[in-house]
N, CA, C and O of each residue as an XYZ file, in Angstrom:
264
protein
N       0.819     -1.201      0.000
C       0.000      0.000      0.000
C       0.862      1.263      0.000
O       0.384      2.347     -0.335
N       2.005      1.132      0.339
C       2.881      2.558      0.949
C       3.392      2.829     -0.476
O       3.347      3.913     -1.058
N       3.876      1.690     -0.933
C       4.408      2.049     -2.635
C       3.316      2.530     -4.025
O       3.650      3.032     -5.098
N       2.248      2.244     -3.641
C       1.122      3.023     -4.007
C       0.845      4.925     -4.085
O       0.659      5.761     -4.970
N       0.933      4.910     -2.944
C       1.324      6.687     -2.481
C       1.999      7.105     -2.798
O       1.978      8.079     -3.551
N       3.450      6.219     -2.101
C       4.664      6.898     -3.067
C       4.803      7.228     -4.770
O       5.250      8.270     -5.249
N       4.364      6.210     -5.418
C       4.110      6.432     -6.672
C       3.078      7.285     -6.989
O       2.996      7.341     -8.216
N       2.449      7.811     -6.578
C       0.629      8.595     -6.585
C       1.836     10.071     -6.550
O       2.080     10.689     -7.586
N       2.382     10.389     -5.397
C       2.953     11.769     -4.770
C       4.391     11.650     -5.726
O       4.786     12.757     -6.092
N       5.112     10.654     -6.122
C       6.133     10.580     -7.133
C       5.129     11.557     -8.814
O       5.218     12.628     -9.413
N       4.763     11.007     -8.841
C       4.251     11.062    -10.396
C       3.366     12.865    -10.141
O       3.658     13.773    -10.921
N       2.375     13.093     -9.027
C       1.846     14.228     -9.147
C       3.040     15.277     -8.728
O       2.688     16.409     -9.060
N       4.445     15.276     -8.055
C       5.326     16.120     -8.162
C       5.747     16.302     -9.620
O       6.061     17.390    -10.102
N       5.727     15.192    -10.249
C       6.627     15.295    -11.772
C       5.412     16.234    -12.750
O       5.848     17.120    -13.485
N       4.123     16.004    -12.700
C       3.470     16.595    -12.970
C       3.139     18.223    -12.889
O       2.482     18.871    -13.704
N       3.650     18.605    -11.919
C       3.555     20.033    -10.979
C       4.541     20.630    -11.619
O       4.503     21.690    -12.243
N       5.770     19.632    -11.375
C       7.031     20.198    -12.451
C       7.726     20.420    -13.629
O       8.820     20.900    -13.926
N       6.723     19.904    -14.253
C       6.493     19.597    -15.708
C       5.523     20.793    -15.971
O       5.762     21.606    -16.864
N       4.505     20.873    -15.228
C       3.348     22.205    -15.647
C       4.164     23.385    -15.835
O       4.225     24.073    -16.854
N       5.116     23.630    -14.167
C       5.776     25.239    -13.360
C       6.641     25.114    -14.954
O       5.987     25.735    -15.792
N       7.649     24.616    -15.437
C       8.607     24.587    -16.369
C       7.699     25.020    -17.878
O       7.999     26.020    -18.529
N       6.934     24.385    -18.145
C       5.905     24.757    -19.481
C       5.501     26.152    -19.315
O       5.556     26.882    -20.305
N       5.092     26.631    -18.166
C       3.730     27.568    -17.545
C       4.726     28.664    -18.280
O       4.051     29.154    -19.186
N       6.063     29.267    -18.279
C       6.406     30.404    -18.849
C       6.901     30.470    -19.854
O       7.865     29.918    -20.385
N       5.759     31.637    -20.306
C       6.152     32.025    -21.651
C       7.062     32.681    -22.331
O       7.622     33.283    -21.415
N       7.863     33.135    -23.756
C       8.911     33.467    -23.810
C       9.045     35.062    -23.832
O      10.061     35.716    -24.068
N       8.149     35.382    -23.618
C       7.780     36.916    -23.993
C       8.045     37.560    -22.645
O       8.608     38.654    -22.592
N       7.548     36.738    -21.257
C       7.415     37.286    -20.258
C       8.891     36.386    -19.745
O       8.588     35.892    -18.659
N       9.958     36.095    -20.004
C      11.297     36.223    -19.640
C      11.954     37.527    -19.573
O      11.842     38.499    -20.320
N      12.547     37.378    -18.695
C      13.632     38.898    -18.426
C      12.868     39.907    -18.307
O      13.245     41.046    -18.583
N      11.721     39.626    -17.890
C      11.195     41.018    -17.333
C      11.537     41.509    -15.844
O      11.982     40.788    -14.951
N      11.271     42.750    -15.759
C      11.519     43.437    -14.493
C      10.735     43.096    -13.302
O       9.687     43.701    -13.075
N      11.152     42.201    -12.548
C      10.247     41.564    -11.171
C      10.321     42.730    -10.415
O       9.330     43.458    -10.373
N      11.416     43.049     -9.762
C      11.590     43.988     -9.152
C      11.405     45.778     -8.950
O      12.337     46.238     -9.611
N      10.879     46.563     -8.537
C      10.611     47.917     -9.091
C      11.328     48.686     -7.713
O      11.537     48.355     -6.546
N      11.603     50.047     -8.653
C      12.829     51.068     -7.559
C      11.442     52.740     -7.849
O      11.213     53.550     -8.748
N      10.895     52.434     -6.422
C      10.041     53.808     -6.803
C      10.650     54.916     -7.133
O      11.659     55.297     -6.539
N      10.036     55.642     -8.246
C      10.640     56.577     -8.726
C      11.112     56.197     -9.973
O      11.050     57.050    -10.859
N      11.577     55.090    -10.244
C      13.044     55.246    -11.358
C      12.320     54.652    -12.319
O      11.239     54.140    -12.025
N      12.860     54.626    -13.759
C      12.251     53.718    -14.803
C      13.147     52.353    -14.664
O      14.214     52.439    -14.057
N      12.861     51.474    -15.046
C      14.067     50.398    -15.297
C      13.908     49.954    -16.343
O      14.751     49.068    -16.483
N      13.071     50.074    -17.536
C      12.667     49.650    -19.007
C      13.565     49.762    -19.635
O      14.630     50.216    -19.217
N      13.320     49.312    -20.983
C      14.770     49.959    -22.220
C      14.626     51.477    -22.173
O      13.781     52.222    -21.677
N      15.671     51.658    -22.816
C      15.629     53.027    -23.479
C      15.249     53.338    -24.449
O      15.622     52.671    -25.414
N      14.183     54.671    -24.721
C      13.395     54.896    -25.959
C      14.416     54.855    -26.748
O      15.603     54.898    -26.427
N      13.653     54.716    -28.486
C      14.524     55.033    -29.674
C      14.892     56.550    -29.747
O      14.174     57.269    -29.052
N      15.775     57.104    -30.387
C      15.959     58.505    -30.500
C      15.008     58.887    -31.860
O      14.798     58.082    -32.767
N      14.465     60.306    -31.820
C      13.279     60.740    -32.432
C      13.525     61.096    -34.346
O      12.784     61.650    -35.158
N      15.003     60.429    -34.492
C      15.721     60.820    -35.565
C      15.900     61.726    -36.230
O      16.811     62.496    -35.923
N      15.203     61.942    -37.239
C      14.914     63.682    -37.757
C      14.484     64.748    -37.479
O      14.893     65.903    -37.593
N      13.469     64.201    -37.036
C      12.328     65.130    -36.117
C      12.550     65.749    -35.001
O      12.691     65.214    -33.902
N      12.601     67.311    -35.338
C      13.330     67.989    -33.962
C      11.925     68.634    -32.911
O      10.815     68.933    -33.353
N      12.346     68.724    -31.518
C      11.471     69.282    -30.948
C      10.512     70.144    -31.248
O       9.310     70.184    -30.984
N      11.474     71.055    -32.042
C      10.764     72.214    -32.614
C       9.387     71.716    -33.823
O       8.183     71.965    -33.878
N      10.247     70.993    -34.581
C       8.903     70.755    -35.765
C       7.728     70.046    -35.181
O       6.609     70.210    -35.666
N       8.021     68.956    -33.756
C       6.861     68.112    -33.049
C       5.952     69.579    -32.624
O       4.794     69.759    -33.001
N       6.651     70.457    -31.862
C       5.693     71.752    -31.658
C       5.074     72.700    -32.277
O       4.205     73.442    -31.819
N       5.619     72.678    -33.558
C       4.669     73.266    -34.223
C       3.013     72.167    -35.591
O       2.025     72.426    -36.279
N       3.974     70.859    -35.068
C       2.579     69.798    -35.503
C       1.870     70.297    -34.250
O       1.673     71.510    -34.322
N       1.564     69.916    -33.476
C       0.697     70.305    -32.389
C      -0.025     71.906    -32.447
O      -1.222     72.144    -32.293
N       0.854     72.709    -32.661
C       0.232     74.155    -32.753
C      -0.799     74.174    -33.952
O      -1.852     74.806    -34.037
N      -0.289     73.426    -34.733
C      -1.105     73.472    -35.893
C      -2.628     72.553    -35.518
O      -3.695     72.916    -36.013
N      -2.547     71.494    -34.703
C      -3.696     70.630    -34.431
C      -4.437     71.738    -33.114
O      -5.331     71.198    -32.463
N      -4.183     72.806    -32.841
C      -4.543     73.814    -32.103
C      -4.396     73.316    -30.257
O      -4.929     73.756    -29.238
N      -3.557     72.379    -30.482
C      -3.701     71.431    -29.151
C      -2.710     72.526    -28.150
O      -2.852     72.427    -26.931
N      -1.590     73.688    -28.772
C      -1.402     74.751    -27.685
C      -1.946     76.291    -28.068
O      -1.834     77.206    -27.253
């Protein structure tokens, strides 16, 4: 009877550990668990290339949004 259980609690650990190992996906690797209030810890934006401050402010002036 005892080798019964054991095999029952053998096999539903392998199961559990087989799920936890599948369960993550590759997208949500290397993400940021941890957080520092205040700070960003993300990537760093792309730079805005051509487009200078100035011309983003006057798209906007023009959409009457200042």
């Amino acid at each position: 009877m005892k080798s019964k259980s054991s095999s029952l609690a053998l096999g539903l650990a392998a199961l559990l550990g087989g799920a936890l190992l599948v369960g993550c996906k590759e997208e949500e690797q290397d993400r940021i668990l941890l957080f520092e209030k205040g700070t960003y810890l993300g990537q760093d934006d792309d730079t805005m290339g051509t487009t200078t401050p100035e011309q983003l402010r006057d798209r906007a002036r023009n959409q009457g949004a200042l």
